[in-house]
Steps between C-alpha positions, in 0.01 A plus 500: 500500500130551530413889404162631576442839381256738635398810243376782509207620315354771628378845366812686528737254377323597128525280195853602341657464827317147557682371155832613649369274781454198236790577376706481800368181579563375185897622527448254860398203296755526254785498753426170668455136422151411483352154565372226804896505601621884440283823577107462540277843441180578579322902497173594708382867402298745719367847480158485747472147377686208461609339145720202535613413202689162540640296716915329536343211310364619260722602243826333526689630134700861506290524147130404672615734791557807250180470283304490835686784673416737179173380501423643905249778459514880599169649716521753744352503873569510869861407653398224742827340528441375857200284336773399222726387786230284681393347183875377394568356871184313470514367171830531295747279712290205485616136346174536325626857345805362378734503828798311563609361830892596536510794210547812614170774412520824493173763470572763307247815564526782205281874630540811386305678829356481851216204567188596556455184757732391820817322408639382806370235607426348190889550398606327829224213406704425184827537686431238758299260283857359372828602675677422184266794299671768399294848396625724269349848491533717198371873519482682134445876422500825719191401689623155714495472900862424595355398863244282344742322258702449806234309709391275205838392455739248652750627742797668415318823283825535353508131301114449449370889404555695160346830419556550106329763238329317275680581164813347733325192617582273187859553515514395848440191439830364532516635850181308648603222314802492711278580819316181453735333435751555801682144604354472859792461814390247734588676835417208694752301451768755660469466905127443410536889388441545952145368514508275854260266366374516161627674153302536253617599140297726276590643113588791671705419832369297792329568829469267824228347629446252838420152567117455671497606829740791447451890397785710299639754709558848420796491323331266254759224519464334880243303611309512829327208697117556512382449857182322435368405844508918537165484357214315582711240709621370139149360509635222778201401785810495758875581440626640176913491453652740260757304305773671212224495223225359658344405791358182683195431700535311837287377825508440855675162636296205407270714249619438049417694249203458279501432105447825467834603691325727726274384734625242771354173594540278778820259387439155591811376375696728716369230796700116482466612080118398501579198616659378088789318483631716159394798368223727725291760327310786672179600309259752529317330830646173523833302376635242222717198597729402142696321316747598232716145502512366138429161779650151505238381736263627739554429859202703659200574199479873500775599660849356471677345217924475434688700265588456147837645383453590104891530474530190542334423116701665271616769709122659496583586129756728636752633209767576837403478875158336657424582852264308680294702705250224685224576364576550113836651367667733310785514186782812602786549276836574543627859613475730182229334333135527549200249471311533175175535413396080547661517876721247401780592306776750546617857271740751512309841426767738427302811438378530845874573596554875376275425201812260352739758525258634106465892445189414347325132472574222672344197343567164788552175305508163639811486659616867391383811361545720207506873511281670187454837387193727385406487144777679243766469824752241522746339719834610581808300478457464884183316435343691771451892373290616210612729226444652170674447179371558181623731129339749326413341181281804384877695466597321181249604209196471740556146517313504142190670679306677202372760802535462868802259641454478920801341639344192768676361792517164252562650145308771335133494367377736189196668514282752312320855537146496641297435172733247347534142563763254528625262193558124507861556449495699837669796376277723333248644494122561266241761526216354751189609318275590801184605297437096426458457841132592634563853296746602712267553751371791284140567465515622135788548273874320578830589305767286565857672557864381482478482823200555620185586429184782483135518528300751343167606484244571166412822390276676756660313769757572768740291681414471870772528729561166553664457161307235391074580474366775303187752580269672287543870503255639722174668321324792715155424507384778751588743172209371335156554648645522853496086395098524562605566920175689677739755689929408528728309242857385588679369238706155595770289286298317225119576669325817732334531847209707529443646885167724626477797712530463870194354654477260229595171413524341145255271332572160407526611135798693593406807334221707687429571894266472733432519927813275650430136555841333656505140665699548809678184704717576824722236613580488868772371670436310787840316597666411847674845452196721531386431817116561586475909563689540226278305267208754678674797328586332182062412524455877566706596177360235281098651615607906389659372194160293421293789601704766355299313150220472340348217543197378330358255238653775204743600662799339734516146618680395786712144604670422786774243536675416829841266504769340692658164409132430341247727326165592592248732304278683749269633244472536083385718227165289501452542909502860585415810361401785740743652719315404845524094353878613409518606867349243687730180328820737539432516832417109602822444284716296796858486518645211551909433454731313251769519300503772177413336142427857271556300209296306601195699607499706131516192294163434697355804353636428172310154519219580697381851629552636129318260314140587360331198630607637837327877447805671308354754204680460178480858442582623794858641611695197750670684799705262728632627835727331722641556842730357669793517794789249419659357234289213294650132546400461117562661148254835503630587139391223264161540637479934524587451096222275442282704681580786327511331137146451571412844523469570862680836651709338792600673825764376778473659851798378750473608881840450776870427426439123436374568148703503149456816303576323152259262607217773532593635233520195286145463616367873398693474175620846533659756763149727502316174607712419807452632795728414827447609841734459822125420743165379476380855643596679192271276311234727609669854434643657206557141325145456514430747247805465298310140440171668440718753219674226350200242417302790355206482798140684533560831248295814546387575202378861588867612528572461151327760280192430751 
């Protein structure tokens, strides 16, 4: 069995409840064979990000497994577990990740509350990716989604979801153990379980499906002829005929089909056949007289010769019958045999006739056939159905098992509590020290456990939450000289942030004030979707938010960035700096259509527009603003975070029902820096100055003690 887990990580799982997490997967391990023959794991973490932490190949002991599964970190996030989805149906039931062709996989997803991203279509994208994937969906604590659980699953809920407390979800490991592991029925093999054409067998049941040129009717199991020539003429230049699956293309008397088996063409060879005393071939225009004799002798060059009969030399190389069939021949065998793969010689293939009368395997032989079973299944005395026998040798003194005896199909195996290893002898068991590996993972201190093990922190340090890193206890340095701020001091975890006074902005030495100086970039969308008069509003927004500023050599500078599938900067920081140049290039801005790169678009800022050499001020404050009306076709958060890490304030501005909130909102970076609007005529109404509020634009002084 290939397992591929999906966990978990987010913010409200919090660290203890993660380690139950471990823990539970660690109970997993320890219940199955591991190795290139028995079970296969591999985990992929997410919060808002993803972490994949190894693949089915990679680790392919239960003791490897075990040190990596307890070395799988804790941080807190977002809940995107649609992105988590995509990212294992894309990447973790590859050969190259460790899958293998004829195991059966199961995903297992672990949450413990509602995504924060769609799940539906990319759950439906890892169901149909392999019809013989089966997803598990495991919901744990008070806050999960039942109805969410029940899409990400495989059909039925009631066999492939499990909502479980936490502090129960170790001892119920037995029970998904036995979920996985469910001995599939093949329903096919009854009446073809009522499917008129095709039956398909899946992990969990079977469903029908038609042969080409047929549809599955309504009730899912009969299959309906597809009329082809309904549309289009079936693409024929003259008759089209509907046939039970397909259809043909003919023409008028004395007209042939083309090569193309459409279009007709004059036949030439429907007239005396062309005139050739054997074969007559119409092409496209003209005709070929031929010849497919093996020839004795040629009576007429090019066009006659007499026929050779190959059965005559050693029966064609026949194993049975040889049939001459002027020109060439064929081998045919005798009634209940069939031709082989050389065309020559004759087999009996029993398992096409009720797959060999086998419940389960039917393996054809030369001659015969064998029936087989799945692995830790045998044969019957009937030598046809499959069965299990096996004792409990765990019953009698724990078959010598110093700690865990599990009772196998084929024997028993002994095993050991997470933290301890298995002896040579196979039977029991030593404390695994974990602190000699890497630390234990922990950044400071490590004491090993029987079993187990703890990190700890120095004096004047605290454990973080994920268990394993430690952080300085925080010092307030607002407490002391205001920290040497001009006006406002916030104290922060390990440093401060001083602020000013509305109406002024912050030096670059972080600690006094002075008039605000801001670069400001707005980033225009100009795709397919926005059609021309709508780009005129979203041109008549983007000149009152320039001119609600104040521009000037001290103060703000304006860019301007317009993008589709490409990018194109209208104007810099360098180019413009009074509001009537502002005006005039907003204005001669075009529109022109394409498809919707965001990501795109701000990593050109990133690179380009924000750079020094390209009129950006060092000290002054980076405001990016971006509108747009649909969905990006690329990643818009990898880019928004780099923007941000820089030091730029970002701002995300989506317009119509096409768009993605998350995705404005992973652009802004936070809820008070998104803005949404149903139509491009509220761009120039209330949300106009909600903008204005929000980036902190032209202040009047004179209001505030005057």
């Amino acid at each position: 069995m290939d397992l591929v887990v999906l966990l978990d990580s987010s913010s409200s799982v919090k660290a203890p409840n993660f380690q139950i997490l471990r823990q539970f997967l660690s109970n997993l391990t320890l219940n199955f064979n591991v190795g290139p023959d028995a079970m296969q794991l591999a985990v992929t973490r997410y919060n808002r990000r993803i972490d994949d932490r190894f693949d089915l190949n990679d680790y392919l002991t239960k003791n490897d497994l075990l040190r990596q599964i307890s070395r799988i970190p804790y941080n807190g996030g977002g809940t995107f577990t649609g992105r988590g989805l995509t990212y294992l149906a894309d990447n973790k039931f590859t050969a190259a990740a460790g899958r293998r062709p004829g195991v059966a996989a199961i995903a297992l997803v672990i949450t413990d509350g509602r995504a924060n991203d769609p799940v539906a279509a990319p759950a439906a994208r890892l169901h149909e990716m392999a019809t013989a994937t089966r997803v598990i969906a495991i919901g744990v604590g008070p806050n999960v989604h039942e109805d969410e659980l029940i899409t990400i699953a495989t059909a039925p809920a009631s066999e492939n979801v499990v909502l479980v407390p936490f502090d129960q979800l170790v001892d119920r490991a037995t029970e998904l153990i036995n979920k996985a592991c469910i001995v599939d029925t093949n329903e096919c093999l009854l009446d073809n379980a009522g499917c008129d054409q095709l039956c398909v067998n899946s992990n969990v049941g079977f469903y029908c499906e038609c042969e080409p040129g047929y549809t599955l009717g309504a009730d899912l199991a009969s299959c309906i002829d597809i009329d082809e020539c309904a549309n289009n003429n079936g693409a024929c230049e003259v008759f089209c005929n509907n046939t039970a699956g397909s259809y043909e293309c003919s023409c008028p008397e004395g007209q042939g089909l083309r090569n193309d088996g459409r279009s007709c063409d004059i036949d030439e060879c429907a007239n005396n056949n062309g005139g050739c005393s054997h074969t007559c071939t119409n092409t496209n225009g003209s005709y070929v007289c031929s010849i497919h004799y093996i020839c004795l002798y040629v009576q007429v060059s090019g066009l006659t010769c007499d026929d050779f009969n190959e059965c005559l030399d050693e029966n064609g190389g026949c194993s049975h019958d040889c049939v001459d069939t002027s020109p060439g021949y064929r081998c045919e065998c005798p009634t209940g045999m069939i031709l082989g793969p050389d065309m020559e010689t004759c087999e009996t293939n029993e398992c096409d006739n009720n797959n060999g009368g086998c419940e389960q395997i039917c393996e054809n032989t030369p001659g015969s056939y064998n029936c087989a079973c799945p692995p830790g299944f045998g044969l019957r005395s009937d030598g046809k159905t499959c069965g299990i026998q096996y004792v409990d040798e765990c019953q009698d003194g724990n078959a010598g098992c110093q700690q865990t005896c599990v009772n196998t199909l084929d024997g028993y195996r002994c095993e050991c509590q997470a933290g301890s290893t298995l002896n040579a002898d196979l039977h029991s068991c030593d404390d695994i020290n974990e602190c000699l590996v890497a630390n234990g993972g922990c950044s400071h201190n490590c004491t090993n456990m029987a079993p187990g093990y703890e990190c700890s922190c120095p004096e004047n340090m605290i454990l973080n939450s994920d268990g394993f890193t430690c952080s300085c206890q925080d010092i307030n340095e607002c407490a002391v000289n205001n920290a040497g701020c001009q006006y406002n001091c916030t104290n922060t975890d390990g440093s401060f942030v001083c602020s000013c006074p509305v109406g002024q902005g912050l030096h670059i030495d972080g600690r006094t004030c002075g008039k605000n100086r801001a670069d400001v970039a707005i980033v225009v969308d100009s795709s397919s979707s926005v059609k021309f008069n709508n780009f005129q509003k979203m041109k008549s927004f983007t000149n009152s938010l320039f001119q609600s500023f104040k521009l000037g050599e001290d103060r703000v500078h304006a860019a301007l960035v317009r993008y589709n599938r490409r990018v194109d900067e209208r104007f810099g920081f360098a180019d413009t700096n009074t509001k009537a140049e502002v005006q005039d290039a907003v204005d001669a801005m075009p529109y022109r259509g394409g498809g919707t790169k965001t990501g795109q678009a701000i990593q050109h800022v990133i690179d380009n527009t924000m750079k020094t050499a390209n009129g950006a001020r060092a000290d002054a404050q980076k405001i990016v603003i971006v509108i747009t009306d649909g969905r990006s076709q690329d990643d818009v958060l990898t880019p928004s975070i780099a923007l941000r890490d820089s030091g730029a304030i970002t701002f995300g501005i989506g317009i119509g029902a096409g768009v993605l909130e998350n995705q404005i909102q992973e652009i802004a970076g936070d809820t008070s820096r998104a803005f949404i609007v149903d139509t491009f005529d509220q761009l120039s109404g209330v949300i106009l100055n909600h903008v204005k509020q929000a980036v902190c634009y032209d202040v009047n002084e004179c209001d505030t003690n005057n």
